[in-house]
TIVOGU-499839 format. One line per field, with one value per residue: residue in one letter; y, z, x of N, C-alpha, C in turn. Coordinates in Angstrom, 3 decimals, always signed. Atoms other than C-alpha are relative to their C-alpha. Layout:
REM TIVOGU-499839
code a | ...
n.north Y | ...
n.up Z | ...
n.east X | ...
ca.north Y | ...
ca.up Z | ...
ca.east X | ...
c.north Y | ...
c.up Z | ...
c.east X | ...
//
This chain:
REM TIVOGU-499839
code x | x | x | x | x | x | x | x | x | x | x | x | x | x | x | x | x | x | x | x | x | x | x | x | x | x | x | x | x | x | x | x | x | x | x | x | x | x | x | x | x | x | x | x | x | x | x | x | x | x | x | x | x | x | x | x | x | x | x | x | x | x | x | x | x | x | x | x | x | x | x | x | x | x | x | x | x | x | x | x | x | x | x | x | x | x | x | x | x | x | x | x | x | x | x | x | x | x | x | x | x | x | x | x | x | x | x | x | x | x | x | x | x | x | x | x | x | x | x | x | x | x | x | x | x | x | x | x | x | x | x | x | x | x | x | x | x | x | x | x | x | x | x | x | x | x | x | x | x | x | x | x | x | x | x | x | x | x | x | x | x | x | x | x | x | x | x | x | x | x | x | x | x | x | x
n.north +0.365 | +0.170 | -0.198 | +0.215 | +0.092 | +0.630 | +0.562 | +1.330 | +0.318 | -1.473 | -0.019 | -0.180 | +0.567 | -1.068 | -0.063 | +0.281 | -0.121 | +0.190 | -0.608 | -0.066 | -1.149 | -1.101 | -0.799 | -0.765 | +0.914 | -0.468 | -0.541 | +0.313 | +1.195 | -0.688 | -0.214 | +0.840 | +0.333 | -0.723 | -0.109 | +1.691 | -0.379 | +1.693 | -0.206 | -1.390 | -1.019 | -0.886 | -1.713 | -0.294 | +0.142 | +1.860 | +0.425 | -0.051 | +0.623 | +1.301 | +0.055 | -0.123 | +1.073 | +1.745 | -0.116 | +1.722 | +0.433 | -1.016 | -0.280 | -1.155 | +0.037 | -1.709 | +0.378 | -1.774 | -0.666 | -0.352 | +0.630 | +0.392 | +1.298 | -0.199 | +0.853 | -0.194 | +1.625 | +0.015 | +0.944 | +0.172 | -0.108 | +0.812 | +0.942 | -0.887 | +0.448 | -0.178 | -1.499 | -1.044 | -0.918 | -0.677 | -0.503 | +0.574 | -0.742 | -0.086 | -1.211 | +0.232 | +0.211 | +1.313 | +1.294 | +1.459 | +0.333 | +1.089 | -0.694 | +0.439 | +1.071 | -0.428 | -0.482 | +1.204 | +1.386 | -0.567 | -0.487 | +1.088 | +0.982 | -0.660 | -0.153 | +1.515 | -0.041 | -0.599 | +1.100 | +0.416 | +1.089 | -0.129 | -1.022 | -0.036 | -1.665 | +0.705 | -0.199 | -0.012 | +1.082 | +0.080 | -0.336 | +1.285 | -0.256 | +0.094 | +1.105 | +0.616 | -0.365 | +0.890 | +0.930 | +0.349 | -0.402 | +1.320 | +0.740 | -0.180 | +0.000 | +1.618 | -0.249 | +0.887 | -0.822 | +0.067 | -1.022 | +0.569 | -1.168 | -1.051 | -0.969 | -0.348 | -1.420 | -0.866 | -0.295 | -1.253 | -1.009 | -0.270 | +0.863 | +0.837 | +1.076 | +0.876 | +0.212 | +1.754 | +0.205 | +0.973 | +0.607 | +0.718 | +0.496 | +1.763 | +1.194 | +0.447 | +1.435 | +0.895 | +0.556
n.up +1.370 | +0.680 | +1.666 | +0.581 | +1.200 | +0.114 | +1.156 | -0.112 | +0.083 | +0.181 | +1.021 | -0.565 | -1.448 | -0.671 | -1.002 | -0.668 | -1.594 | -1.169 | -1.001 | -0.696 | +0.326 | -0.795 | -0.152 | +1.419 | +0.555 | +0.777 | +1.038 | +1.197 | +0.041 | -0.197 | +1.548 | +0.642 | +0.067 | +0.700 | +1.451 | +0.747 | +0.275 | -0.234 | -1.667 | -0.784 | -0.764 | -0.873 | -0.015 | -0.081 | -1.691 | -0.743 | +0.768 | -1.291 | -0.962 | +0.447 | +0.134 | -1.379 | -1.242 | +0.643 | +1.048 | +0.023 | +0.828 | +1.230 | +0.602 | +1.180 | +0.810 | +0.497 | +1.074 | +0.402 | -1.531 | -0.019 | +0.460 | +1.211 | -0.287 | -1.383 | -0.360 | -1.698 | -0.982 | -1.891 | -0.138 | -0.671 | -1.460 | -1.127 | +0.464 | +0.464 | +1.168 | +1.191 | +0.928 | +0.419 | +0.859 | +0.147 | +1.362 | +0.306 | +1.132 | +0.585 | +1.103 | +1.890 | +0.860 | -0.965 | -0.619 | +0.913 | -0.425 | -1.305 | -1.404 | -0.744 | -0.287 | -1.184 | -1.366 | -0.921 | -0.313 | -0.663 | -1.591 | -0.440 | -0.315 | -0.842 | -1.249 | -0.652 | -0.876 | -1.008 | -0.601 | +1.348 | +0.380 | +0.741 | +0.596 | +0.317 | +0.706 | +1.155 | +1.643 | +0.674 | +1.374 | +1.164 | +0.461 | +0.261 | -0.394 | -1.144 | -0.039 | +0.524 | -0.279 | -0.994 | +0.343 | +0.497 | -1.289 | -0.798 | +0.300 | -0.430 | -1.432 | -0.523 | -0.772 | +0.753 | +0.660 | +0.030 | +0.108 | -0.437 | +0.382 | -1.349 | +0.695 | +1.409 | +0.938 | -0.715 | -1.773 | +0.513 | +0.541 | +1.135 | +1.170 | -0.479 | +0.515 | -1.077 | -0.063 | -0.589 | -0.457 | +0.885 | -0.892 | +0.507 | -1.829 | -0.305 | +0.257 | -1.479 | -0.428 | -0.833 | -0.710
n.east +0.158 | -1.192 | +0.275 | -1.126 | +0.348 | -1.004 | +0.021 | -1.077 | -1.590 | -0.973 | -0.417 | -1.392 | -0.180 | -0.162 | -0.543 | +0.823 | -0.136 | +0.731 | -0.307 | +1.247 | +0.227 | +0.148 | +1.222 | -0.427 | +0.109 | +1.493 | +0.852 | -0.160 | +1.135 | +1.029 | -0.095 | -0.247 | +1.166 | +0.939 | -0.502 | +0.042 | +1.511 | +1.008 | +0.066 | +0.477 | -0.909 | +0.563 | -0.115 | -1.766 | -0.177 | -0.623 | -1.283 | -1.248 | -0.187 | -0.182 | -1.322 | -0.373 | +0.637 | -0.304 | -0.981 | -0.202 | +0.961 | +0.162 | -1.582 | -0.071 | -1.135 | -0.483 | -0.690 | -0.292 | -0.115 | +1.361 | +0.553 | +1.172 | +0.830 | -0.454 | +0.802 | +0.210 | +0.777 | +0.105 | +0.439 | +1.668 | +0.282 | +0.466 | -1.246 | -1.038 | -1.346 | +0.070 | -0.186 | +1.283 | -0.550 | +1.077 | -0.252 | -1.183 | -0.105 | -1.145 | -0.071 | +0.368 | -1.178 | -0.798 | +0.578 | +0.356 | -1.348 | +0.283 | -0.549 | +1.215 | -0.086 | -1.494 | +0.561 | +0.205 | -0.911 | -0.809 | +0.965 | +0.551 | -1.005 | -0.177 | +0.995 | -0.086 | -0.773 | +0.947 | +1.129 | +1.067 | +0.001 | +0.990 | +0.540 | +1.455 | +0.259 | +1.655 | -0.208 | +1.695 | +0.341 | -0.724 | -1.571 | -1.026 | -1.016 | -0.213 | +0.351 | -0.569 | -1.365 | -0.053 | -0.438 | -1.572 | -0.328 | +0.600 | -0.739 | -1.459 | -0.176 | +0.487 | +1.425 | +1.467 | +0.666 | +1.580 | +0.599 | +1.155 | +0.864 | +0.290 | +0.859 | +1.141 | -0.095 | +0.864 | -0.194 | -0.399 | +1.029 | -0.156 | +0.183 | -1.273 | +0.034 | -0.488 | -1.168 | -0.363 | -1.152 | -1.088 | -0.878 | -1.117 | -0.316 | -0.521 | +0.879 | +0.930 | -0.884 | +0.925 | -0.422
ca.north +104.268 | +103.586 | +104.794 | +104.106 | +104.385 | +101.815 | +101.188 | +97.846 | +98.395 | +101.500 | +103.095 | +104.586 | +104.389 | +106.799 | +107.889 | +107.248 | +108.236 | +107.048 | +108.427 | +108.919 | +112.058 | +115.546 | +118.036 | +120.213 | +117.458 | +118.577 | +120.724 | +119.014 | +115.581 | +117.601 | +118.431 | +115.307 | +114.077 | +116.736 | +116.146 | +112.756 | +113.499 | +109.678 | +110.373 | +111.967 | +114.626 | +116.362 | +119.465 | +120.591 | +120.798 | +116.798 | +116.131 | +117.949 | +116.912 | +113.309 | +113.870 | +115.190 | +112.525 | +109.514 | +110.097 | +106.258 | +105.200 | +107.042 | +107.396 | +109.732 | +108.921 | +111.889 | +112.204 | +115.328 | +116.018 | +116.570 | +114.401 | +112.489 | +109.971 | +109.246 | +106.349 | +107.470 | +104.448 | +104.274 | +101.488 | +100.314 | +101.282 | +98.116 | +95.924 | +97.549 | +94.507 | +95.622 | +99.049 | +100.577 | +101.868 | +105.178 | +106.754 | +105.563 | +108.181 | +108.857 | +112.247 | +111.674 | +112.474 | +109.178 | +106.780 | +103.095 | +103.109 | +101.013 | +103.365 | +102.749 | +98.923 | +100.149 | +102.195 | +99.478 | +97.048 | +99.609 | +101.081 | +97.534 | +96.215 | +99.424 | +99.253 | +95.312 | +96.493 | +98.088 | +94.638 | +94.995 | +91.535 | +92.574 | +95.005 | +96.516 | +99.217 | +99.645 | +99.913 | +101.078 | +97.966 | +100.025 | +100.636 | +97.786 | +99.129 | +99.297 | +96.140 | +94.727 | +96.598 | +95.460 | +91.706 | +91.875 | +93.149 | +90.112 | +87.933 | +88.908 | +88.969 | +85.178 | +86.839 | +85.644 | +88.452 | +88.693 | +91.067 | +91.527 | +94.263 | +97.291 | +100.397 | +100.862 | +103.270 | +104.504 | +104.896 | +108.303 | +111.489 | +112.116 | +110.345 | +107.987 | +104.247 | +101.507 | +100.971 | +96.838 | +96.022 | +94.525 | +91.869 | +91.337 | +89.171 | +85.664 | +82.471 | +81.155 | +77.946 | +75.291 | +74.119
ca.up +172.873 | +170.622 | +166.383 | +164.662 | +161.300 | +160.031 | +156.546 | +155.768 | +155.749 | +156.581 | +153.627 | +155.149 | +158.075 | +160.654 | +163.446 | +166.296 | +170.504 | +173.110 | +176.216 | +179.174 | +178.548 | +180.397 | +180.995 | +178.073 | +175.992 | +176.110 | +173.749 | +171.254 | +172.117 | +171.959 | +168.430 | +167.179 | +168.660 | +167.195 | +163.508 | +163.335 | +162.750 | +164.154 | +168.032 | +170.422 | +171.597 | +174.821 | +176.126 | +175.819 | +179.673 | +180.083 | +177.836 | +180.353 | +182.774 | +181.826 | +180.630 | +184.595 | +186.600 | +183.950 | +182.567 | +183.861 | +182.100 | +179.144 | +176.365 | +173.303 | +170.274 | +168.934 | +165.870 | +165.864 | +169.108 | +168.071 | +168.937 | +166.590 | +168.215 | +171.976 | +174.024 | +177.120 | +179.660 | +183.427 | +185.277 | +186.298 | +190.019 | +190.959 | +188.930 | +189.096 | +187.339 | +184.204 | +181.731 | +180.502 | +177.143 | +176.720 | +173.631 | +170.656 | +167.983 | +165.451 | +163.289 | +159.671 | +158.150 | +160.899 | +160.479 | +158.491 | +160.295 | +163.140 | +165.534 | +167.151 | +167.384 | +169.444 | +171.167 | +172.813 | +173.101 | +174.943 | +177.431 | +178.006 | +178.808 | +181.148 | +183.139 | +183.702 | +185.640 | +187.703 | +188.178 | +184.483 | +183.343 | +180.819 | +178.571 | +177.869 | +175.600 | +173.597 | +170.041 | +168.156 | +165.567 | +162.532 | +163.547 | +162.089 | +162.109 | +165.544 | +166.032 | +163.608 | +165.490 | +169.068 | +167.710 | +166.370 | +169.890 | +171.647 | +169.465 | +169.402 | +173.051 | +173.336 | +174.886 | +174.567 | +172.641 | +173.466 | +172.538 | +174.642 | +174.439 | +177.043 | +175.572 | +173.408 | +171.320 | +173.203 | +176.846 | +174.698 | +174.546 | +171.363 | +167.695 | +169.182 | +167.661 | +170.352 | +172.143 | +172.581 | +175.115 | +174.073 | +176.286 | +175.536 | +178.803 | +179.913 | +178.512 | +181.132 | +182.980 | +183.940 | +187.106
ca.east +133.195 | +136.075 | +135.193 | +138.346 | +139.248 | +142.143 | +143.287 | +145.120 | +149.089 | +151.311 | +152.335 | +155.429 | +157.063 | +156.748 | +158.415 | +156.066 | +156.618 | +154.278 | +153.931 | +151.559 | +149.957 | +149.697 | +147.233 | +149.068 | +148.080 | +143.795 | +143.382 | +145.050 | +143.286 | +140.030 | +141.228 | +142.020 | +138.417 | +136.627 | +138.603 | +137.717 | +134.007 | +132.879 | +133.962 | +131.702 | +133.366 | +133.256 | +133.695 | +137.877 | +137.597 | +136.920 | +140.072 | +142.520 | +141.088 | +141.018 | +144.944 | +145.458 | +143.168 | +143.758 | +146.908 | +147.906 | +145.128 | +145.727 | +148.328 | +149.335 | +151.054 | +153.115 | +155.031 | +157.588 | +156.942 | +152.887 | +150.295 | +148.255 | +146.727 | +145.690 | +143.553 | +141.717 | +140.614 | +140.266 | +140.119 | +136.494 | +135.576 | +133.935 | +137.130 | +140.217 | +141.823 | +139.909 | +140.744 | +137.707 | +138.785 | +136.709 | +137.932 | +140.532 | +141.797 | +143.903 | +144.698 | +143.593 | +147.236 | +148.540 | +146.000 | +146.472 | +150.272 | +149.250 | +149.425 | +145.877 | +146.750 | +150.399 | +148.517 | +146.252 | +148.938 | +151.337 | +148.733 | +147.556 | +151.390 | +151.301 | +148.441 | +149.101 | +151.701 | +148.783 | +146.681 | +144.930 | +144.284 | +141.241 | +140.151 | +136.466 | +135.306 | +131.696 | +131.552 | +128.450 | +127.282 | +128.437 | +131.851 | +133.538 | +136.613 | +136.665 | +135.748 | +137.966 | +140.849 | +140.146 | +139.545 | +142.994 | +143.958 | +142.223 | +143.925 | +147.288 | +147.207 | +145.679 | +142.422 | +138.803 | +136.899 | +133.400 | +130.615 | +127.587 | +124.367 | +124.790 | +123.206 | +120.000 | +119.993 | +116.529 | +118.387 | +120.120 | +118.025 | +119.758 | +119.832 | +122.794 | +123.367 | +123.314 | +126.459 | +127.946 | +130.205 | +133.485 | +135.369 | +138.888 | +139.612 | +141.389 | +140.203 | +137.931 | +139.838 | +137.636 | +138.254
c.north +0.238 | -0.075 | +0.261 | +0.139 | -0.619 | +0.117 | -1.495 | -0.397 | +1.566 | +0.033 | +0.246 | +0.011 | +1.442 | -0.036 | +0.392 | +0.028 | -0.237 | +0.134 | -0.008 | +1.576 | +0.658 | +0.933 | +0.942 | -0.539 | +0.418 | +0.446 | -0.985 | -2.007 | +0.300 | -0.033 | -1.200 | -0.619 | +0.148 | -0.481 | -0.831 | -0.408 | -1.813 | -0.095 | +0.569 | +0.786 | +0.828 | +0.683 | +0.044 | +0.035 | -1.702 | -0.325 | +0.355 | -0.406 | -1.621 | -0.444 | +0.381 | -1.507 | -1.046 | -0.353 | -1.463 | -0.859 | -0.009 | -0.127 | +0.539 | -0.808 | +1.492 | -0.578 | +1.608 | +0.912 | +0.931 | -1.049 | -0.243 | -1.157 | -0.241 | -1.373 | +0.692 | -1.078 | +0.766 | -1.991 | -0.336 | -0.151 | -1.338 | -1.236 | +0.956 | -0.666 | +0.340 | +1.303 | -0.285 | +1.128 | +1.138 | +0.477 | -0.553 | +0.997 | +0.356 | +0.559 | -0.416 | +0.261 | -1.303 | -1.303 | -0.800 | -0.456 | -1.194 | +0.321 | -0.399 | -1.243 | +0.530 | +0.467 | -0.737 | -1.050 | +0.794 | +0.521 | -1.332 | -0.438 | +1.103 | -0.191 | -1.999 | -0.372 | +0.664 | -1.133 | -0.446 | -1.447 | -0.006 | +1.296 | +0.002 | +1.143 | -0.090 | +0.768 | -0.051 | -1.018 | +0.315 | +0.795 | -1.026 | +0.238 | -0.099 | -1.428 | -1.143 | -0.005 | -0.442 | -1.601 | -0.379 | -0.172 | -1.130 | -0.898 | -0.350 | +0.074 | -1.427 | +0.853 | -0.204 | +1.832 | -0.020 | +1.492 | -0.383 | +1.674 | +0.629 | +1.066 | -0.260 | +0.971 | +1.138 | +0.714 | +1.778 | +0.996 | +0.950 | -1.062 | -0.797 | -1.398 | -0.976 | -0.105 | -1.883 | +0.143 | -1.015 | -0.458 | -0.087 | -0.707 | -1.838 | -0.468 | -0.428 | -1.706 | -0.564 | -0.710 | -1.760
c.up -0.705 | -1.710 | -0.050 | -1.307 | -0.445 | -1.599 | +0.439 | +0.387 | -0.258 | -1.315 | +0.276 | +1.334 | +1.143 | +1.594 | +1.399 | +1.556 | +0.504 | +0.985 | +0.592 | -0.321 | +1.126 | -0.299 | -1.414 | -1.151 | -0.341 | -1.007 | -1.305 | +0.074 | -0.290 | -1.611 | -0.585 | +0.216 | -0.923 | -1.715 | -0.313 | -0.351 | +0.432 | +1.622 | +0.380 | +0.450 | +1.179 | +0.158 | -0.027 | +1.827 | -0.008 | -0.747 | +0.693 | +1.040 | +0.231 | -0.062 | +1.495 | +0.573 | -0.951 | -0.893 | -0.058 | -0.984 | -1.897 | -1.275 | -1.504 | -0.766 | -0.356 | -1.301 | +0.221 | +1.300 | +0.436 | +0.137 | -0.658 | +0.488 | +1.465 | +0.085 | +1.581 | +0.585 | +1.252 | +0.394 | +0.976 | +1.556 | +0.817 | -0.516 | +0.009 | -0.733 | -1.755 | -0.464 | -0.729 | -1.415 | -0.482 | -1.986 | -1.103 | -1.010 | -0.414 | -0.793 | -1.491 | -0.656 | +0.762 | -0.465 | -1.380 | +0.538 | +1.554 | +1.079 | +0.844 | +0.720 | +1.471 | +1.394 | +1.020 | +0.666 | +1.448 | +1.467 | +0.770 | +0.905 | +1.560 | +1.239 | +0.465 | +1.192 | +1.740 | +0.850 | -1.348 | -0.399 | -1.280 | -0.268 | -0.626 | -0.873 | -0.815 | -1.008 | -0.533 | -1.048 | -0.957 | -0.058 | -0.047 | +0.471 | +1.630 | +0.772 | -0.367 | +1.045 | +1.885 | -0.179 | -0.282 | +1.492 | +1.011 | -0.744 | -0.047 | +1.663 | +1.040 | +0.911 | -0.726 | -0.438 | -0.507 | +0.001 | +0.504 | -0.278 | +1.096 | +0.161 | -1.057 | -0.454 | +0.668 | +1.321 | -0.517 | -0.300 | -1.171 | -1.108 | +0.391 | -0.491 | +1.631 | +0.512 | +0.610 | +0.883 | -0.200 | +1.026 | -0.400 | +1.223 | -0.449 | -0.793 | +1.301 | +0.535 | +0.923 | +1.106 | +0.103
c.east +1.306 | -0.270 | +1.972 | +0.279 | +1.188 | +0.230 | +0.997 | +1.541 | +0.545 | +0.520 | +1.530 | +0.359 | +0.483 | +0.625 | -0.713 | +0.567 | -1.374 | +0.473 | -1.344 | -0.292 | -0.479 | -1.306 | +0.275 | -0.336 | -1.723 | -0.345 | +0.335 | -0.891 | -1.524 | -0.093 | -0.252 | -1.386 | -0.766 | +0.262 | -0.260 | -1.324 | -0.670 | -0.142 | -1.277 | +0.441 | -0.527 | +0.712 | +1.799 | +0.456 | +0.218 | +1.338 | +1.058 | -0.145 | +0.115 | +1.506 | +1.039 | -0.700 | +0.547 | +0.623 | +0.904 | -0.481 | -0.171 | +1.178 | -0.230 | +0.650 | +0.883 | +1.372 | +0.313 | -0.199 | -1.903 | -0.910 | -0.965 | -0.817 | +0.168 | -1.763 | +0.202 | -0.277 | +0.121 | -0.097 | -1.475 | +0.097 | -0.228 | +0.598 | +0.600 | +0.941 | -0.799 | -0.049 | -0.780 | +0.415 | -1.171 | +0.156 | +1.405 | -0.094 | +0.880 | +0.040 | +0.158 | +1.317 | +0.756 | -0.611 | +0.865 | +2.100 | +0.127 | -0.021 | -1.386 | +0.264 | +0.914 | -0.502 | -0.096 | +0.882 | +0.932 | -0.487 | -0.468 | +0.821 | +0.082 | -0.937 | -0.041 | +0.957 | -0.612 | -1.213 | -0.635 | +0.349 | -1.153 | -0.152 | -1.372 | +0.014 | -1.511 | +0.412 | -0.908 | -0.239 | +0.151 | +1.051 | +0.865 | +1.638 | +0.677 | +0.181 | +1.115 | +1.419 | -0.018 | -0.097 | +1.052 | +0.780 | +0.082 | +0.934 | +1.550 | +0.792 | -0.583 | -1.246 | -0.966 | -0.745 | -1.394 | -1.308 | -1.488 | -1.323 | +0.195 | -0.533 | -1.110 | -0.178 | -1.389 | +0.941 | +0.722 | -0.967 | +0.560 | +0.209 | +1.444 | +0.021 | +0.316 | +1.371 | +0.415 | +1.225 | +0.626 | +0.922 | +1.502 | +0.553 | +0.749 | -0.850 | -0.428 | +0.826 | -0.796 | +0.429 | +0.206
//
């Protein structure tokens, strides 16, 4: 799941590093989860270990040499040409600078170098934002951007909102 929170247009202009991220890197991804009160957050363990096993997958922003913003993925077991975006977030003094977008774009250009040809992620039905900000993603990248049903909000044994899965993939080429 990918909750996002965008505004319209950087106000100023910040000085922004991406990088694949390290295991030193958990807690403070953990943080930035937890701070963003829309994530789910799990335990501070899966976050290093996520930043060890799927640090390919993965990438930080950092400003200052701190980061503020980080996208986990993997790539799906039974596709390995498609990245599985799990989580997208971005520290409440960073966001509306575009860094979320960069993100995606940068991890995308990376892991294409791995086979990726498509990107997936689910997005609960009232996180627009999210929505809005992978559509942009799809588009700017000439990909088809399709949303289909994959979670019901029952299959959760807690108060959880459905989750949709989100295509950002090739245009389909008719033979």
């Amino acid at each position: 799941m990918s909750p996002v929170q965008t505004s319209t247009a950087p106000t100023t202009a910040l000085a922004v590093d991406y990088r694949q991220p390290t295991a030193d890197d958990g807690e403070r991804l953990w943080e930035i989860a937890s701070d963003s009160k829309v994530l789910d957050v799990n335990s501070s363990y899966s976050y290093v270990l996520w930043c060890h096993d799927f640090a390919t997958t993965s990438i930080v922003a950092e400003v200052d040499g701190r980061p503020v913003g980080f996208v986990t993925g993997y790539r799906r077991q039974t596709d390995p040409s498609t990245l599985m975006v799990w989580q997208v977030a971005v520290d409440d003094s960073c966001r509306g600078h575009g860094i979320a977008g960069t993100m995606l774009h940068r991890l995308f250009d990376r892991c294409q170098r791995l086979g990726v040809v498509a990107m997936h992620t689910t997005i609960s039905p009232d996180n627009v934002a999210s929505q809005r900000l992978f559509e942009s993603v799809a588009n700017a990248r000439g990909l088809r951007f399709e949303r289909r049903d994959l979670f019901a909000a029952d299959q959760f044994p807690d108060a959880h909102e459905p989750e949709d899965l989100y295509l950002l993939e090739p245009e389909l080429v008719e033979p």
